[in-house]
C-alpha positions in Angstrom: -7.7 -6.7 12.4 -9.3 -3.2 12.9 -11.1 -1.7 10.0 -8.3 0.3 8.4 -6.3 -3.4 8.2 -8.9 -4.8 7.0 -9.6 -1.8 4.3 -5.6 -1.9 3.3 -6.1 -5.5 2.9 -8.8 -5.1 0.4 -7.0 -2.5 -1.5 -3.8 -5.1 -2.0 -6.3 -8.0 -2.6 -7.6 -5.5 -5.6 -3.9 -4.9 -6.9 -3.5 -8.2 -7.4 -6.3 -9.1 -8.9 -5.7 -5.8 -11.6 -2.5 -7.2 -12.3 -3.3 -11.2 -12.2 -0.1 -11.5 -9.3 0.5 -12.6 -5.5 2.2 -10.0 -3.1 4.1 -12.7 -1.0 4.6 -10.0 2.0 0.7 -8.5 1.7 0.2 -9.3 5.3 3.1 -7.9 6.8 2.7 -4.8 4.4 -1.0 -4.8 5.5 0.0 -4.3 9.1 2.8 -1.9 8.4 0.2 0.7 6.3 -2.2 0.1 8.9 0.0 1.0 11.9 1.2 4.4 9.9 -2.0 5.8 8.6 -4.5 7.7 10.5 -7.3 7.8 8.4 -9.0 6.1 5.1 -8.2 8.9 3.2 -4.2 8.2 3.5 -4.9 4.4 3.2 -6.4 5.4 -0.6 -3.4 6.9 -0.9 -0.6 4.7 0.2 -2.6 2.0 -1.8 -3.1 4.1 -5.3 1.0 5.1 -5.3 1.8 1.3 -4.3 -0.6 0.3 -7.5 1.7 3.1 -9.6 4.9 1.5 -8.4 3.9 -1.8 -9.5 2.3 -0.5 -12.7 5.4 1.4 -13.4 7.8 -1.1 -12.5 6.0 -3.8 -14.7 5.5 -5.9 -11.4 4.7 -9.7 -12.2 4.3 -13.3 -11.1 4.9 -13.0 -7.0 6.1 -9.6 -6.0 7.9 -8.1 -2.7 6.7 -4.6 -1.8 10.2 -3.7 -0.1 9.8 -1.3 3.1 11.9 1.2 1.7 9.5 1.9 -0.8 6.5 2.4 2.1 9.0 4.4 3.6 8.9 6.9 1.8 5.1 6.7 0.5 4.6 7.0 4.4 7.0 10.2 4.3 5.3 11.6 1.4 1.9 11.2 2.8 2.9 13.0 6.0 4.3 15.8 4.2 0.9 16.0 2.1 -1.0 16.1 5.2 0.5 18.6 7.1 0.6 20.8 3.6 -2.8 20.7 2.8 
């Protein structure tokens, strides 16, 4: 894994250590940020509204991040970048 997987890794590692659960599909949504980002800047992003979403949504125990929700962080983040 290349060193943005490896720093989206971390970031989920950290989430679940803030909120004491397991992301069962952390690899697979480790791979998916990784392939759609383009820089550290947008992995600190994807990773800090993925740690509101489970914050808000009172995550516990083993949790699914579902794609649809990356969807549209990834959508969001595009928009953001090419608005900046």
């Amino acid at each position: 894994m290349d060193e943005i997987g490896e720093q989206v890794k971390a970031q989920l590692m950290m989430i679940e250590k803030i909120y004491d659960l397991k992301i069962i599909n952390r690899d697979e949504i480790a791979g998916l940020i990784a392939s759609n980002v383009d820089n550290n800047r947008q992995v600190l992003t994807i990773c800090s509204s993925l740690n509101s979403w489970i914050l808000l949504n009172k995550k516990k125990g083993n949790v699914v991040i579902p794609q649809e929700v990356l969807s549209r962080l990834f959508e969001t983040t595009r928009w953001q970048e090419k608005h900046a």
